[in-house]
C-alpha positions, 0 to 999 in steps of 0.5 A: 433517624430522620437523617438516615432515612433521608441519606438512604433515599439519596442513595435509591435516587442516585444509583437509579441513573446508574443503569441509565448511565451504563446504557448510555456509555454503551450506546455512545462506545458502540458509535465510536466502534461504529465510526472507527470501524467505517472510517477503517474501511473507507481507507482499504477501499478500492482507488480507481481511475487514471493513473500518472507513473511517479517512478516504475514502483509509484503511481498517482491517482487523483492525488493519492500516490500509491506505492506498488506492494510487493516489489521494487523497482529500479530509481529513476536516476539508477543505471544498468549495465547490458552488453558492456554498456550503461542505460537508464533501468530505472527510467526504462522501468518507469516507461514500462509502467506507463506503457503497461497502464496506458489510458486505462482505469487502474484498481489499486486495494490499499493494504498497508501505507508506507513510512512517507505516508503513501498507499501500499497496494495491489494494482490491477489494468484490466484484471490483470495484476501490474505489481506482478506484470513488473516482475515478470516483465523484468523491471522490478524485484520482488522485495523480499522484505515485504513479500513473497508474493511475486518471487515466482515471477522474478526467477521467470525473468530472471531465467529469461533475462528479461529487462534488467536481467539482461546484465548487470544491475544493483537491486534497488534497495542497495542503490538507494543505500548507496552501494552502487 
């Protein structure tokens, strides 16, 4: 009888921690939340600052590249036709880019990062929305397969003949592929 009173016990000792223990798990989940949720948030936060043009669709700010959301612009090696005459629309896109930004202070919102690891963003000079400055400027497509938000724009320049609507030209996603 002794040994029964004394197990009953040891079970009213152990399952006193128990409340202490679910407390405590659920205070160390929440700061896992808590960090997790932060560490999220730090990663959609605005990059800001001078920009360097990688090519007419990537920029690079403080050494994170940041793929422009939403479109695509032509490779740097890409050519098009106007008039009958090849030129480089895929350098020309890139020109455009540069010219666009400047020494201004670009903002890009992170959306999304892309199979190689870069930042996916809307990227704005002065308010203004340089994704979508590149479409209707004629010197990127909007790529379809990602977005919509910029389809508008490319039939501006696409009725326009604006940049590479001037002639002929491969959508990027083809040359790439190498249907050229």
């Amino acid at each position: 009888m002794g040994e029964l009173i004394q197990l009953k016990n040891q079970l009213r000792q152990r399952s006193a921690w128990r409340p202490l223990a679910l407390w405590l798990f659920a205070i160390a989940l929440v700061a896992v939340m808590v960090v997790a949720n932060g560490a999220h948030q730090s990663s959609a936060q605005t990059i800001a600052g001078q920009a360097s043009v990688i090519d007419g669709d990537t920029i690079e700010i403080h050494g994170t590249r940041i793929r422009l959301f939403g479109i695509d612009a032509p490779e740097g090696g890409q050519t098009c036709m106007a008039q009958g005459k090849a030129f480089a629309c895929g350098r020309r896109a890139a020109f455009a880019l540069a010219d666009k930004i400047g020494r201004q202070v670009v903002e890009c919102q992170p959306k999304d990062r892309d199979r190689y690891g870069r930042v996916v963003a809307v990227c704005r000079v002065g308010g203004e929305d340089v994704n979508g400055w590149m479409v209707a400027q004629g010197w990127a497509l909007a790529y379809r397969r990602y977005s919509l938000d910029y389809v508008s724009q490319e039939q501006r320049a696409q009725s326009s003949k604006a940049g590479m609507w001037q002639g002929q030209f491969q959508p990027p996603w083809d040359w790439r592929r190498g249907t050229r």
